[in-house]
N, C-alpha and C positions, 0 to 999 in steps of 0.2 A: 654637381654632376660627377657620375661614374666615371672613373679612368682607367684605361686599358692596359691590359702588362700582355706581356709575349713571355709566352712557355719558351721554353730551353728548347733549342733545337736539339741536342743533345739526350734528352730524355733522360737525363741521370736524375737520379731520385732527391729532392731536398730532404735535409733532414729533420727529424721532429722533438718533441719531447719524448724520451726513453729509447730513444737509438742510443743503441753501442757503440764506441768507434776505438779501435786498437791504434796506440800513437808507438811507432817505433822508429829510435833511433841509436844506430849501429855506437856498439862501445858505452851504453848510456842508459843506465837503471832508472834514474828519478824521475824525469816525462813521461821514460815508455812504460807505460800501462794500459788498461782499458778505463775508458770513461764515457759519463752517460750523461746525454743531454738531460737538464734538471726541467722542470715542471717550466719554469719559465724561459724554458726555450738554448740555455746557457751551458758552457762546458765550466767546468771549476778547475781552473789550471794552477797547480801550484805557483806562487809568487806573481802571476800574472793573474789573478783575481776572477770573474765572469767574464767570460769571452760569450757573444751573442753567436749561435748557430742555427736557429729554426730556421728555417725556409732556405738555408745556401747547402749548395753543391758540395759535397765530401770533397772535391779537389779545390775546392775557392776556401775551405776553412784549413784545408793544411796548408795552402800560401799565404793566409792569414796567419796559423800559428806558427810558422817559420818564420814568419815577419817581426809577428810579438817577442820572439824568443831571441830573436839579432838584436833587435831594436832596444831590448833590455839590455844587454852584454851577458846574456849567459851563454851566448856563442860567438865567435867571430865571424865576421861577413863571407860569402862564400864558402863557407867551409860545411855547415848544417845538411847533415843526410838527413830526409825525412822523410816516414811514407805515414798515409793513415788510410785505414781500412775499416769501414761497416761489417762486423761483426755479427749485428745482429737490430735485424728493423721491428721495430715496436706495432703493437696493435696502435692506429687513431683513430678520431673521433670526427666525423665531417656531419654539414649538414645538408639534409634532401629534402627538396621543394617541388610541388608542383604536380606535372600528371604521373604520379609513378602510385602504386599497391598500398605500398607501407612507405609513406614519407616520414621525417623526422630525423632526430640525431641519431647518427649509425655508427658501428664500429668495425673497419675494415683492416684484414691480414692479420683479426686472429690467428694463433695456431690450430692445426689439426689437432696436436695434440700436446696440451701445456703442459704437461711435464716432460716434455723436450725442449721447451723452450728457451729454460736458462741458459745461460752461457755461463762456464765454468772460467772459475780467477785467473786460472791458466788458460789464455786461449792462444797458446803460441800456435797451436795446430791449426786454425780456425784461420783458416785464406780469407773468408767474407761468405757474403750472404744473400742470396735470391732475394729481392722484395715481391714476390708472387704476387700477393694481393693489396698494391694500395695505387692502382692508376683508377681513373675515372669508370670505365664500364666495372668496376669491382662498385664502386660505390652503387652507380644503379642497381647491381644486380645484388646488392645486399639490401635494396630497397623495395627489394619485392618486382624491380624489373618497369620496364613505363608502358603506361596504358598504353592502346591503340589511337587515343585522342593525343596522344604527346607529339610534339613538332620536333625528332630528333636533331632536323639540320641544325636549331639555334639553342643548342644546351648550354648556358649561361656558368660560368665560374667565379666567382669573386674570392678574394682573394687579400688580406689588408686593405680591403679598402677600393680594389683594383678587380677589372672585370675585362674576361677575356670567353667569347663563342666559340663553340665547336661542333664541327657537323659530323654525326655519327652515324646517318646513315649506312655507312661502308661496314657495320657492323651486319649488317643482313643482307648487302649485297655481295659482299665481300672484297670489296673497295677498300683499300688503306684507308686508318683511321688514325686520326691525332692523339691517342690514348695518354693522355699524360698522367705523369705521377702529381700525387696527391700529395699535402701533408694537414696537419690537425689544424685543425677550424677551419677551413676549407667550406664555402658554401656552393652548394649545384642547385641550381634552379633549372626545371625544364617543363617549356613553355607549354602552353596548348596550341592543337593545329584547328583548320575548321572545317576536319570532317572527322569521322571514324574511321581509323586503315586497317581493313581489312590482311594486310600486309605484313602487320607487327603484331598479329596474333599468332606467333609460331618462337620455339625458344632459339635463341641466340646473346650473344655473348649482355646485349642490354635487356633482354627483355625473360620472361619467369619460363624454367625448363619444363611445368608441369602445375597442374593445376590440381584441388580437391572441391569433388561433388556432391551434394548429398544426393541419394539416390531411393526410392522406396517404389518396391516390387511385391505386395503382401500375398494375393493370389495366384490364381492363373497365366500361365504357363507355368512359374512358379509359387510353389506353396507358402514359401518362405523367404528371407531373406538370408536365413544361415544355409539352407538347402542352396539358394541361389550365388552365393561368395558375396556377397553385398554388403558384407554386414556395418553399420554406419555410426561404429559407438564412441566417435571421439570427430575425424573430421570428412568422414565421407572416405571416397574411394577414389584412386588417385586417373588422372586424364593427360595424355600432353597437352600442352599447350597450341592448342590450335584445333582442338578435336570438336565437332557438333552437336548440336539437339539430339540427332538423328543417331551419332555414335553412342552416346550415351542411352538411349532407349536400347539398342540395341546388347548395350553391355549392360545392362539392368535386368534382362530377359523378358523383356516385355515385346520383342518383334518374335513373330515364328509361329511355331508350331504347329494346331490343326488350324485348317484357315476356315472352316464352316464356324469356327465357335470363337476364334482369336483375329479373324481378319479384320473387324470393326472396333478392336480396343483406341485408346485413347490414350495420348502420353501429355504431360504439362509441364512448361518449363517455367521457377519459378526464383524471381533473380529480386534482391532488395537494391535499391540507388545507395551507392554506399555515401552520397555527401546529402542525400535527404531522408535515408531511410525509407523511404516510401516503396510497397511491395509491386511486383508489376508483374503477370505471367503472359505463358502463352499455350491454348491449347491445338494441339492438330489429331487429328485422327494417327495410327501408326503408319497404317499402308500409306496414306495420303503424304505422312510424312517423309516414307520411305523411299517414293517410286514420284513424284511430286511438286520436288524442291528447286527452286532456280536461283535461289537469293538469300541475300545474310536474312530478311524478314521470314523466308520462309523456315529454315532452317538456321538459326543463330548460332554464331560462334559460343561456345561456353565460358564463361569468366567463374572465378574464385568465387567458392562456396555458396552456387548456383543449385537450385535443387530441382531434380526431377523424378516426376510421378507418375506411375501407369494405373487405369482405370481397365476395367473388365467390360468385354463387348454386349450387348443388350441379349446374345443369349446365354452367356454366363453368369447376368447376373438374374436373368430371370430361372435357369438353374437354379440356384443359390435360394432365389424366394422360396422354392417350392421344396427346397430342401430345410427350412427353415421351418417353413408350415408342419413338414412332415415332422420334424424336431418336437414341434410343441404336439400334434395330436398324439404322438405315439403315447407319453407316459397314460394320458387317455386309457388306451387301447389295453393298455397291462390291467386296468382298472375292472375291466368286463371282462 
C-alpha cells in the first residue's frame, strides 16, 4: 500500500539533478564555489565525498553541509559562517497520467531562452533565482492542460514511493490552491470524474489557453479559403478554449450573407475519439444552429483538432448544376 508524505508548508522548492547552488563562506576559497547537483541526485564536495540532495530544501542541505564540514574538523564548532543560494534551477523531467491532452514524460521550466541560461563561473553577482516554472499546474499545463472529464479535486502525486492529493479546483475558481513545487521523477496522475464539465472548457492556469480547428469553407458566401483567411495548411486555425460549433461556423464564413440563397446552408462538426479513433460528427442546419441552440448537444463545445465543414443551400447548389451543364454545352455551341 501507498504511503502519504506532506508537502512543505513552506513551499520552498526541493532540489533536483542540475540545480546550481553557490556555497559561500566569508574569508574561505576552497568550499565556496558553485556546484551542481550530479545526475544522481548528489553534490561532490571536496574531501567530503557525495552528499545526497534531490528532494531537500536549499536550507536543510546547508545545515546539512555545515554539519559535514564541523563534524570533519575543517572548522571548529560555532564558529562556520555559511550561506547557500540556488543560482540557477534546471529544466525536469516529471511524469503525466490520466485525463489530460498530451499525457507522458514532460519537461518542465525550460528556458525562454537557452542561451541565457548558463550561469557564468563567476556568479558572485548572481543573488538566486525565480523557479517560475516547476510547481504542479506547470506540469498540467505542459501536458496539454486536463480534459473536462478530469476530477481536478483528486490530482494524485507520488513521489519515492509516497503519495500525496491535491484539489485544484481553485485554479478556475480562484480559490487558493496547494501549488507545489516539483522535482524530477515526480509522478501526477489525475483521475477521471463521472461526467463531462462543462466548466473546465475555458483556459486557466490547468487547463489549454487555446485550441486548433480545421476548418473548410470552399464556396459560397466564400469562394475560397485563401479569400476567406482560413487557410489550413499545417494545424487549422486557432480558437479559445472554450469557443463553440456555432463560433466556428461563423468564423469560417459560412453564417451571413444573402439569406434567399445562404439561409438553408448546412455546417458539420467532425471530432475523432482520441483513445478509439473512431470518427463521430454532427450535422445542423446554420440558422437552426444559429438562432436554436440550448445545450452542449446542440451546439458542442470544440476540442483540439475538431473539424468543421460548410455545405451550400439547395439553391446554391442547384445554381451550380445549371451552371455546370452550361459549362459543358457551350464548347457545343463554338462548334455550330
Amino acid at each position: 500500500m501507498m504511503t502519504v508524505f506532506e508537502a512543505s508548508s513552506s513551499m520552498a522548492l526541493p532540489l533536483s539533478p542540475g540545480d546550481r547552488l553557490e556555497v559561500s563562506i566569508p574569508k574561505e576559497s576552497y568550499f565556496s564555489r558553485v556546484y551542481e547537483v550530479n545526475e544522481e541526485g548528489n553534490l561532490e564536495i571536496p574531501y567530503l565525498g557525495s552528499m545526497s540532495v534531490a528532494g531537500l530544501e536549499p536550507a536543510y542541505v546547508e545545515h546539512k553541509l555545515a554539519h559535514a564540514l564541523v563534524s570533519k574538523g575543517f572548522f571548529p564548532p560555532n564558529t562556520l559562517q555559511m550561506t547557500i543560494q540556488v543560482i540557477e534551477w534546471s529544466p525536469i523531467t516529471v511524469n503525466v497520467a490520466g485525463e489530460l491532452f498530451q499525457p507522458g514524460a514532460i519537461q518542465i521550466n525550460l528556458p525562454y531562452y537557452p542561451e541565457e541560461s548558463a550561469v557564468s563561473p563567476d556568479a558572485n553577482q548572481i543573488t538566486g533565482e525565480f523557479p517560475h516554472r516547476r510547481y504542479l499546474t506547470d506540469a498540467l499545463e505542459a501536458a496539454g492542460g486536463v480534459l473536462p472529464t478530469a476530477n481536478v479535486k483528486e490530482i494524485r502525486l507520488i513521489r519515492n514511493g509516497r503519495e500525496q492529493v491535491f484539489d485544484l479546483s481553485g485554479a478556475l475558481t480562484g480559490e487558493p490552491v496547494n501549488n507545489v513545487p516539483l522535482i524530477a521523477g515526480d509522478r501526477i496522475i489525475v483521475p477521471a470524474a463521472e461526467r463531462f464539465q462543462p466548466e473546465l472548457v475555458r483556459p486557466s492556469a490547468i487547463t489549454r489557453p487555446g485550441i486548433k480547428v480545421f476548418v473548410s469553407n470552399l464556396t459560397v458566401p466564400a469562394s475560397s479559403n485563401a479569400t476567406s483567411a482560413i487557410g489550413n495548411t499545417e494545424e487549422g486555425i486557432t480558437f479559445p478554449y472554450g469557443a463553440r460549433f456555432s463560433q466556428a461556423v461563423i468564423a469560417t464564413n459560412c453564417a451571413g450573407g444573402t439569406q434567399a440563397t445562404n439561409a438553408n446552408r448546412k455546417a458539420i462538426l467532425v471530432r475523432v475519439d482520441r483513445l478509439t479513433g473512431e470518427t463521430n460528427y454532427l450535422e445542423r442546419g446554420v440558422e437552426e444552429l444559429m438562432r436554436d441552440s440550448h445545450n452542449n448537444d446542440d451546439n458542442p463545445l470544440l476540442m483540439p483538432r475538431d473539424g468543421v465543414a460548410c455545405y451550400d443551400s439547395l439553391v446554391t447548389n442547384t445554381r451550380d448544376i445549371f451552371q455546370i451543364l452550361g459549362d459543358i454545352i457551350n464548347p457545343f455551341k463554338s462548334l455550330f
